[in-house]
C-alpha positions in Angstrom: 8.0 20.2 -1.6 7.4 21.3 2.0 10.3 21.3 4.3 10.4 19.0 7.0 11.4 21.0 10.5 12.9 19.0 13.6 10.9 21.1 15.9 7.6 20.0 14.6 8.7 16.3 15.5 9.0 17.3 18.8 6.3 19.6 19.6 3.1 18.7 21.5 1.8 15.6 22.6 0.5 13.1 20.6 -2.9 14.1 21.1 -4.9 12.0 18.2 -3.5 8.6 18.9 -4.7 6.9 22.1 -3.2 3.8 24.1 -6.0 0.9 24.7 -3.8 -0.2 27.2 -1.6 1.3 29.6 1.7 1.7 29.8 3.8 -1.9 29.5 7.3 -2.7 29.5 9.2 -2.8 26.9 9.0 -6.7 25.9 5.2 -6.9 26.4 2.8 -6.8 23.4 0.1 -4.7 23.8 -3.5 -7.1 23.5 -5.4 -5.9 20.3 -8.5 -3.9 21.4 -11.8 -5.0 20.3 -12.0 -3.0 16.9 -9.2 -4.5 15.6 -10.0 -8.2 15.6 -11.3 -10.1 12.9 -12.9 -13.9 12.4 -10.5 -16.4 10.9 -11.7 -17.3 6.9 -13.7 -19.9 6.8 -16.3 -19.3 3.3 -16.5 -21.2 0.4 -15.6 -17.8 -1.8 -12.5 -18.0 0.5 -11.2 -21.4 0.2 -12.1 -20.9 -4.2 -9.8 -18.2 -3.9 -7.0 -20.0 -2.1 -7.4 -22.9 -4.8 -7.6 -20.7 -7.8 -4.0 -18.9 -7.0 -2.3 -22.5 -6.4 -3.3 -23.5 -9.4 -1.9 -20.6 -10.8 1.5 -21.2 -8.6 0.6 -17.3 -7.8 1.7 -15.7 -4.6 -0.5 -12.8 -2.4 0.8 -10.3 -0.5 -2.7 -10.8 1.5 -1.1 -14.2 2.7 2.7 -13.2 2.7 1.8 -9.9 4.9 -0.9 -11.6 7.3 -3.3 -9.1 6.5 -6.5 -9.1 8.8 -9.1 -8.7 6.1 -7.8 -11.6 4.1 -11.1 -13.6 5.2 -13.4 -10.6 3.7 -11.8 -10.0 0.5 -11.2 -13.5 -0.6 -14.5 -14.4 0.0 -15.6 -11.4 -2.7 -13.0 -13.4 -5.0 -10.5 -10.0 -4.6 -7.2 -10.7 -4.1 -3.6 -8.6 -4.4 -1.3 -10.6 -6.7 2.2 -10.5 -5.6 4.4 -10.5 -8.9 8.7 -11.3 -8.6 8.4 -14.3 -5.8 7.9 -14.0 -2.1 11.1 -13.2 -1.1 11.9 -10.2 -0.8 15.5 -8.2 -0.8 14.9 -5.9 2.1 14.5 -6.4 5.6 11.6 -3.8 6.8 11.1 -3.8 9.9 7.0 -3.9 10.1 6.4 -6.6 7.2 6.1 -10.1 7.2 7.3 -11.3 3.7 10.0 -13.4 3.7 13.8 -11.9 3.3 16.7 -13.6 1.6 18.1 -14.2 -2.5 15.0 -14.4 -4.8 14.6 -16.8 -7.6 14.8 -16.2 -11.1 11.4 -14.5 -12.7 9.1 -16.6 -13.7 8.4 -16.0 -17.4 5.2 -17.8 -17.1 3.6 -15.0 -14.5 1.8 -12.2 -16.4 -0.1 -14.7 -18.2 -1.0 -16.7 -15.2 -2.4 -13.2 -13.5 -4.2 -12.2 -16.2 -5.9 -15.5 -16.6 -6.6 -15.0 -12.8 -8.6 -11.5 -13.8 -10.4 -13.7 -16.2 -11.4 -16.5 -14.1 -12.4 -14.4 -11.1 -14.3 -12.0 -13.3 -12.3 -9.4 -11.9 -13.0 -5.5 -12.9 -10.3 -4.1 -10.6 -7.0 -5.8 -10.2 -4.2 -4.7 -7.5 -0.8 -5.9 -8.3 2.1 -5.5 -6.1 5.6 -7.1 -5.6 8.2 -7.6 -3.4 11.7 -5.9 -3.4 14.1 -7.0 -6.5 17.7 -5.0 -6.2 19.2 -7.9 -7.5 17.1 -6.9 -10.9 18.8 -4.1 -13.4 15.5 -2.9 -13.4 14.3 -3.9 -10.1 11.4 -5.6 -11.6 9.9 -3.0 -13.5 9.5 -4.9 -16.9 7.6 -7.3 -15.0 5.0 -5.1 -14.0 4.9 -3.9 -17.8 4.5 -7.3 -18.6 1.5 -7.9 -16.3 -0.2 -4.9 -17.2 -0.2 -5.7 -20.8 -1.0 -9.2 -20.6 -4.2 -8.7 -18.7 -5.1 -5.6 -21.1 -4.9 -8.3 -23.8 -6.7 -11.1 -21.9 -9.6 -8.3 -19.8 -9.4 -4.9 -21.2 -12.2 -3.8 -19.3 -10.3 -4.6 -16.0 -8.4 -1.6 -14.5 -5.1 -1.7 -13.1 -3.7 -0.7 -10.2 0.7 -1.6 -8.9 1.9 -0.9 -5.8 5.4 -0.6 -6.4 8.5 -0.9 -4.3 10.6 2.5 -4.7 12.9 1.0 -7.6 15.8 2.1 -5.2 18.7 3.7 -8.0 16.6 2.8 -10.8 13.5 5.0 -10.3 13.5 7.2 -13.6 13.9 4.4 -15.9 11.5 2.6 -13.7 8.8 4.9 -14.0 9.6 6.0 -17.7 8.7 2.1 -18.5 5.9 1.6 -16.5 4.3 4.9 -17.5 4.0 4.1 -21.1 2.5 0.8 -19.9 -0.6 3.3 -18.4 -1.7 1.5 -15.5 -5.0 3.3 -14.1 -3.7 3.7 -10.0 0.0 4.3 -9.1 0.5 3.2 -5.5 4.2 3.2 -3.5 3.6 3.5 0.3 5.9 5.7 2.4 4.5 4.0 5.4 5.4 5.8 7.8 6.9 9.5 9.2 10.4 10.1 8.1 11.8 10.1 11.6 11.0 6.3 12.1 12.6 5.6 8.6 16.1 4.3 9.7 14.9 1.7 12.0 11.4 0.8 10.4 12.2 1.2 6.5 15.8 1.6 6.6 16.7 0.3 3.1 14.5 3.2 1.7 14.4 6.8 1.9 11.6 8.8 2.5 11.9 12.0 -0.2 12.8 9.1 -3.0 9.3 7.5 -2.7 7.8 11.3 -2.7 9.9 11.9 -5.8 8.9 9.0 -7.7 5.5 9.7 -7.3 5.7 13.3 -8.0 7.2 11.8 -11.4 4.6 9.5 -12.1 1.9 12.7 -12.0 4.5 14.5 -14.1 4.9 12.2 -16.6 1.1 11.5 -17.0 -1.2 13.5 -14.8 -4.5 11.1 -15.8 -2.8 7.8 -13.6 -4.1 8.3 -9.9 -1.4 8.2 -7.9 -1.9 6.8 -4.4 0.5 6.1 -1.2 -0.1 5.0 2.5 0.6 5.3 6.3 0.6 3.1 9.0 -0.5 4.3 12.3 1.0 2.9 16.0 4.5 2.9 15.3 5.2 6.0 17.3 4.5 9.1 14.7 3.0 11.7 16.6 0.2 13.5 15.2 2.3 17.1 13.7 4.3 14.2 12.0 1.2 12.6 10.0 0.1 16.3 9.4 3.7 16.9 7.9 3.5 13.6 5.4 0.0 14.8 4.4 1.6 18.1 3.2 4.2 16.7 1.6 2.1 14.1 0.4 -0.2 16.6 -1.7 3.0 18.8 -2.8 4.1 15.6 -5.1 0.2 15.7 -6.0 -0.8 12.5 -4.8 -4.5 11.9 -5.0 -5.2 9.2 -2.7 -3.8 8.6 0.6 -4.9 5.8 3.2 -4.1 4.9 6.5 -4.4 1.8 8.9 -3.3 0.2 11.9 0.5 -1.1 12.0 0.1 -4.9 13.2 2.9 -6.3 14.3 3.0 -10.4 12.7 5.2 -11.9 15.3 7.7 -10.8 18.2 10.7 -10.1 16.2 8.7 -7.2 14.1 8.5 -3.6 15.0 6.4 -3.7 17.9 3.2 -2.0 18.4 3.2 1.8 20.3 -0.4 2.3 20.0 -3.6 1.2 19.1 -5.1 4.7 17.6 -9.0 4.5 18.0 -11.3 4.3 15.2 -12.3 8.2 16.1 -8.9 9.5 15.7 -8.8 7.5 12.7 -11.7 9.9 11.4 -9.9 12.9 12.6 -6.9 12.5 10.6 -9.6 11.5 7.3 -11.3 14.6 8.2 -7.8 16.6 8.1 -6.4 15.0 5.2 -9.5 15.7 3.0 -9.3 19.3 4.0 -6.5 19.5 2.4 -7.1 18.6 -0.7 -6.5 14.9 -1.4 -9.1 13.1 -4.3 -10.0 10.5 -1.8 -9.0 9.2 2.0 -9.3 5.7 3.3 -8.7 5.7 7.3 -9.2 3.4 9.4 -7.7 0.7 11.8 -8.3 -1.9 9.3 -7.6 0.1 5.9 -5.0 -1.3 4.1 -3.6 -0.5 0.4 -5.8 -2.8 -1.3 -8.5 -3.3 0.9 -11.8 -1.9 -1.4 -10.0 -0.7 -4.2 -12.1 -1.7 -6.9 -14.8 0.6 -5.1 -12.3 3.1 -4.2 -11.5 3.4 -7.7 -15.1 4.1 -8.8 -14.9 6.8 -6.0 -11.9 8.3 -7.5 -13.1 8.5 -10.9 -16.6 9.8 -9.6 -14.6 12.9 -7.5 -12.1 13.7 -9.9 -15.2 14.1 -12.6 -16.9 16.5 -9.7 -13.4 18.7 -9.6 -13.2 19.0 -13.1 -17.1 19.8 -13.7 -16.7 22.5 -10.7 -13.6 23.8 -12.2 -15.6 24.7 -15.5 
């Protein structure tokens, strides 16, 4: 894996990210540029949605996380289940789900997501959850359990989990969840390893490479697929550094968005990077070598993944024919 050197941190300026505002104090929130905001939800497809995942008693991490493209995806009827509750164990310093003691697992939720994949008609589903150290397995069996109930219920559905990092628990983790063969393996690093102790601190930053270097390992035909968020401070030899390291554990699919900040006690925002240095990085990280590259202020993990799936299949079909 390629070694991360101090000097690279500091070098240079960050010449790829760009303020839309000048220089504030401290306290102030920067004001969103225009090419960040959104209309507030207000379809039909959007409040169906909304009904269908109550009546399920199902939680979203495009509700929990206050993700800005909530109103466009909900009105196609896609949604990202969030399995384990909506509180989660951890404290991170950029995310918006609730922190404090979980409740117990509901037995009753793999069959309720899969009949969600049935009633919406769904041919990708993204499943995600929140922290669980207080599980022996930090949830893992529940995503086996999900993905086998809706391969029962929609076999022609694919798959995709984004996964906590299973802190002290990843090799069994991954051993379990494996065998269950979900299509797409997502766990985000979300950001450069410098910014760790104060934006992730509960996780470390070469665990979450390592676990998805052993997903490939252990079964090189699951996509594996992780994420940054830009505007926390990274400067631009830093997001070259993670895409390096990134495509030494073999991920296939990296995307990157615009850190939000949901309310004043969050991480606040450094910068709002521009949609053009947005396609700089994309244009970088495809040079060097990854299957696929989502980038842009509003990319998140989720966000078009049933077509980004497609996309993935399609190039990695390409490779191999060229590779002949």
């Amino acid at each position: 894996m390629a070694t991360l050197a101090a000097d690279r941190y500091l070098a240079g300026m960050n010449d790829v990210t760009t303020l839309a505002n000048p220089p504030q104090p401290a306290s102030a929130r920067l004001r969103k540029p225009d090419w960040i905001r959104v209309k507030a939800p207000t379809s039909a497809g959007f409040a169906e949605t909304k009904r269908l995942m109550r009546e399920k008693s199902l939680t979203t991490v495009c509700e929990e996380a206050a993700c800005p493209n909530i109103g466009e995806c909900w009105t196609k009827k896609h949604a990202t289940v969030m399995i384990l509750g909506d509180t989660c164990t951890r404290a991170c310093a950029f995310c918006n789900v609730k922190t404090g003691m979980p409740r117990a697992v509901d037995a009753a939720e793999p069959q309720h997501v899969a009949e969600v994949a049935v009633q919406m008609g769904l041919k990708h589903i993204v499943i995600t959850s929140v922290d669980r150290d207080d599980l022996p397995d930090g949830g893992a069996r529940q995503f086996v359990r999900v993905i086998e109930a809706i391969r029962a219920a929609a076999p022609a559905t694919t798959i995709e989990i984004l996964t906590p990092d299973f802190r002290n628990k990843a090799d069994a983790a991954i051993d379990m969840i494996v065998a269950a063969r979900p299509d797409v393996y997502n766990h985000n690093l979300e950001t450069v390893p410098r910014l760790y102790p104060t934006i992730r601190p509960g996780a470390r930053y070469y665990a979450s490479l390592r676990l998805l270097e052993g997903v490939k390992k252990r079964d090189p035909s699951i996509f594996t697929k992780s994420g940054i968020m830009l505007g926390l401070g990274e400067q631009r030899l830093e997001v070259h550094q993670v895409m390096d390291d990134m495509r030494s554990a073999d991920i296939d699919f990296l995307t990157m968005g615009q850190y939000l900040q949901p309310t004043p006690r969050h991480a606040r925002v450094e910068d709002f990077v521009t949609p053009q240095a947005f396609d700089s990085f994309a244009a970088i990280a495809r040079a060097k070598g990854f299957l696929l590259v989502a980038s842009s202020p509003l990319t998140r993990s989720s966000y078009h993944a049933g077509d980004d799936f497609e996309r993935l299949r399609a190039n990695r079909e390409a490779k191999l024919a060229a590779a002949r």
